[in-house]
N, CA and C of each residue as an Amber inpcrd file, in Angstrom:
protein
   228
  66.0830000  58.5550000 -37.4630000  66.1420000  57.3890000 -38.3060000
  64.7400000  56.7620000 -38.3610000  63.6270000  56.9070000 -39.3170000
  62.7010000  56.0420000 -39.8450000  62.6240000  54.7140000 -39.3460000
  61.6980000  54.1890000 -38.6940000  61.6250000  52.6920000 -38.2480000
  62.2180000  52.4820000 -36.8100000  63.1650000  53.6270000 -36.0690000
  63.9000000  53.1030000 -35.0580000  63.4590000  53.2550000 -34.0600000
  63.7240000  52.5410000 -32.5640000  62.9980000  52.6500000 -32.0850000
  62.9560000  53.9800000 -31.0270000  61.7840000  54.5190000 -30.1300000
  61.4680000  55.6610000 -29.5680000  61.9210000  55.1570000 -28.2530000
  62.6750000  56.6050000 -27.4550000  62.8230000  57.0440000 -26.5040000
  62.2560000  57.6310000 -26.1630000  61.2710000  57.7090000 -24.6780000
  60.2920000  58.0570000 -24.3450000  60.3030000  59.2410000 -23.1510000
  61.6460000  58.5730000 -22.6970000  61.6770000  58.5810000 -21.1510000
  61.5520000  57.3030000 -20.0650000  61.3260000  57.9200000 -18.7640000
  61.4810000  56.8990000 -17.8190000  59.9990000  57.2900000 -17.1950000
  59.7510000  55.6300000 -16.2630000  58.3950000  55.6540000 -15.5230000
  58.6050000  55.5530000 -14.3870000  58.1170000  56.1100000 -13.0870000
  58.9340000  55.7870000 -12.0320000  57.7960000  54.4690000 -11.4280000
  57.1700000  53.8610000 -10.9660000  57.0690000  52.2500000 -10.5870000
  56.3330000  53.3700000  -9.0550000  54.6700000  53.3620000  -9.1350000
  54.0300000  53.6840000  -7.9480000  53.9690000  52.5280000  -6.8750000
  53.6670000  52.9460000  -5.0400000  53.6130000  51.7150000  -3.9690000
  52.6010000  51.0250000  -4.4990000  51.5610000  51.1920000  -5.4880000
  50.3190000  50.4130000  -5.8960000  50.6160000  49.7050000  -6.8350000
  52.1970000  49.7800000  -7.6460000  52.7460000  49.0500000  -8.9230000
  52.2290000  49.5430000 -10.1350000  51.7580000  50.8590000 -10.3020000
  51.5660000  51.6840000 -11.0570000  52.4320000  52.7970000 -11.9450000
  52.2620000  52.8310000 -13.2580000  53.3160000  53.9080000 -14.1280000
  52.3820000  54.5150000 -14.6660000  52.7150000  55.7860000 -15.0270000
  52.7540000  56.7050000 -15.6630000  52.8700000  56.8950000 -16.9050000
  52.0270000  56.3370000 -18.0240000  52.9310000  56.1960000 -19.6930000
  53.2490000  58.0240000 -20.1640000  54.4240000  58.5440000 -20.2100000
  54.7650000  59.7900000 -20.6760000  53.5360000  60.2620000 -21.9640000
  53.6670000  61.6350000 -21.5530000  52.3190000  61.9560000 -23.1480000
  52.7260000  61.8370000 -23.7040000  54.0040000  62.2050000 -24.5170000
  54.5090000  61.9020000 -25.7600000  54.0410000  60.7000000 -26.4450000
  54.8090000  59.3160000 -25.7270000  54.2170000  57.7220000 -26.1120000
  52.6030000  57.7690000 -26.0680000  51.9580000  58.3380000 -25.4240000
  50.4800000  57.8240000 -25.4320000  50.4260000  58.7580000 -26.3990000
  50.7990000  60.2660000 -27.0940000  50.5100000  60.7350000 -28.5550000
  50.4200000  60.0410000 -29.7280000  51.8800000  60.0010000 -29.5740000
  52.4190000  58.7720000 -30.3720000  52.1730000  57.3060000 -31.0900000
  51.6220000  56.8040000 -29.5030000  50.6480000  55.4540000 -29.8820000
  49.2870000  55.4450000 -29.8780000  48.4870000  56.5700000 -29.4660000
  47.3910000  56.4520000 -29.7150000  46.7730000  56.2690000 -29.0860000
  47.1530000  55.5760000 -27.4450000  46.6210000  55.5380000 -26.2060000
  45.9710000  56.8440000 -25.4930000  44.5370000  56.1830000 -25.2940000
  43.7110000  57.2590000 -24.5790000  43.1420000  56.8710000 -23.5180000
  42.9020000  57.8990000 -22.7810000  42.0680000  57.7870000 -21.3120000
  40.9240000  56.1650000 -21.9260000  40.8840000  55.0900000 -20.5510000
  40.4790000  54.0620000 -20.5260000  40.7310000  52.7970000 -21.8570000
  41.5000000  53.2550000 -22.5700000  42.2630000  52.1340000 -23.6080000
  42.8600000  51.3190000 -22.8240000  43.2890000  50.0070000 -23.1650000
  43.5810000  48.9100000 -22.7440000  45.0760000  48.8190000 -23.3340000
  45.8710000  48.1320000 -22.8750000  47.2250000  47.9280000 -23.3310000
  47.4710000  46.4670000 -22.9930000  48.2690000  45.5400000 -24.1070000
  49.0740000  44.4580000 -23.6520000  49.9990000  44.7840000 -22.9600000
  50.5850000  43.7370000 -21.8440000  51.8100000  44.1100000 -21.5260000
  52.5650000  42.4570000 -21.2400000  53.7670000  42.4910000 -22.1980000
  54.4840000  41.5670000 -22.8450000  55.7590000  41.6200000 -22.3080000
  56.4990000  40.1510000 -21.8860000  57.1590000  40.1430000 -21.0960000
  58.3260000  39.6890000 -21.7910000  59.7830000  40.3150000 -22.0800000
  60.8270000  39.5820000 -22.7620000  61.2920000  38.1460000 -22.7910000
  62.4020000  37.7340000 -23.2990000  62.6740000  36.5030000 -23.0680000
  62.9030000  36.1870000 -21.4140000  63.0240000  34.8630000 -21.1830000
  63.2430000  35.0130000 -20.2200000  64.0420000  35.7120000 -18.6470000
  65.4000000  35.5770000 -19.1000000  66.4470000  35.9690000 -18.6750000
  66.6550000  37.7280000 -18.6380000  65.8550000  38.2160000 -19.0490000
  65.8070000  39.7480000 -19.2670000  64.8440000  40.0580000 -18.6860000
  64.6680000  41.8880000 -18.3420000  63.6920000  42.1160000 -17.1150000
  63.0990000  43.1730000 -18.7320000  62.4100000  42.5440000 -19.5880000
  61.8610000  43.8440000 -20.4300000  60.4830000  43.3500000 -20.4070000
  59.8610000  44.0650000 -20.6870000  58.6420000  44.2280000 -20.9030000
  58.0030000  45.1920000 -22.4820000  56.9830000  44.8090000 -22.7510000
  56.8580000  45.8130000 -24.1020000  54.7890000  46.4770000 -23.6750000
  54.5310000  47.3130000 -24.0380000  53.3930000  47.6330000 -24.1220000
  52.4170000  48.1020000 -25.7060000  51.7940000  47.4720000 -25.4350000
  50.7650000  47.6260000 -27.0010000  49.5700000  47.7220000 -27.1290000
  49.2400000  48.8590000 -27.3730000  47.6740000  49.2040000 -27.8130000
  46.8060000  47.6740000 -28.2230000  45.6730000  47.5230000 -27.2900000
  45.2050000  46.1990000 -27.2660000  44.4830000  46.1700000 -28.5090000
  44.4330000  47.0540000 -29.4300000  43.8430000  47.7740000 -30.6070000
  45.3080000  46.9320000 -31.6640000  46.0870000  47.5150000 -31.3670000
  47.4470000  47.0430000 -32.2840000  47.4800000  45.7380000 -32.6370000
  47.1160000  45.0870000 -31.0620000  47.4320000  43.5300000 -31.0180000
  46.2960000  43.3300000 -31.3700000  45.3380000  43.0170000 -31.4920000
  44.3590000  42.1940000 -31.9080000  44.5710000  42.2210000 -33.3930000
  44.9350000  43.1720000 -33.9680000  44.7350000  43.5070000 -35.7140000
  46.6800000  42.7450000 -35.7080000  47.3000000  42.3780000 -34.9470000
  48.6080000  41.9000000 -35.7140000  48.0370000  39.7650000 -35.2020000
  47.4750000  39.6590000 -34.0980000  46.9210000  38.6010000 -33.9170000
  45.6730000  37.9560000 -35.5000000  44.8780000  38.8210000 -35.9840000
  44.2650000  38.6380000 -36.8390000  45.0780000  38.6420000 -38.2380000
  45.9510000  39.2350000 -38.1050000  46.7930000  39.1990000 -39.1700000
  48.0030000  38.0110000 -39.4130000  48.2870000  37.4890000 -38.1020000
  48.9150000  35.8860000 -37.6470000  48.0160000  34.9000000 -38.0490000
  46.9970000  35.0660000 -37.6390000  45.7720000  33.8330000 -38.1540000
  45.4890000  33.4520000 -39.0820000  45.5710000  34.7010000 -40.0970000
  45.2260000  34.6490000 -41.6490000  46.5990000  33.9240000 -42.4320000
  47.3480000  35.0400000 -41.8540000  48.9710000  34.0000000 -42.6190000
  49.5140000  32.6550000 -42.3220000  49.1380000  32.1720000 -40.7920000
  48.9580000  30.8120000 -40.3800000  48.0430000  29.6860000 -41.0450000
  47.1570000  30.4910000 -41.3960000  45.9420000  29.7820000 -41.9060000
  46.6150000  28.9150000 -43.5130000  46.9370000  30.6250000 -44.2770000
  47.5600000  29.7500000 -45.4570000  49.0230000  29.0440000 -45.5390000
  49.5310000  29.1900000 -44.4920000  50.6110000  28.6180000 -44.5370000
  49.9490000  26.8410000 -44.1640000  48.9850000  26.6470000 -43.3330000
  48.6470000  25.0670000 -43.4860000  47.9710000  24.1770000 -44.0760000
  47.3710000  25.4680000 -45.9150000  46.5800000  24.8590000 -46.5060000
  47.9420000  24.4140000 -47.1840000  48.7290000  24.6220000 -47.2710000
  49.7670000  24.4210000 -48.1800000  50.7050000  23.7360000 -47.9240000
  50.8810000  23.4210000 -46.1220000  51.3130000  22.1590000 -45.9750000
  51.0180000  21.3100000 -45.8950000  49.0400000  20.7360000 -46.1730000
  48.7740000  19.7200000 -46.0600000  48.2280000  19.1300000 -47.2420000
């Protein structure tokens, strides 16, 4: 199904608090040796977490700014 989301697999959680991102997902997303990743924490009450190419986020952050931007020429 187009758009849905990926199953990756599982990470097992190293004594140093370290994972493993499966190759597939780092194919997939684009993650390479010394790339940076966000790592984003669900709502509260839930134990999720999300990871994102610090590449991804900056260009959806720049892309928040711009649409924020005109959304307050237009409310003021």
């Amino acid at each position: 199904m187009p758009g849905a989301p990926k199953f990756f697999g599982k990470a097992t959680v190293g004594t140093k608090g370290q994972i493993v991102i499966p190759a597939e997902a780092r194919k997939t997303l684009g993650i390479k040796p010394g790339d940076s990743v966000i790592i984003i924490s669900g709502p509260p009450q839930k134990k999720i977490i999300s990871l994102i190419p610090e590449v991804e986020f900056n260009e959806f952050l720049k892309f928040l700014e711009e649409h924020l931007s005109m959304m307050k020429k237009e409310v003021t």
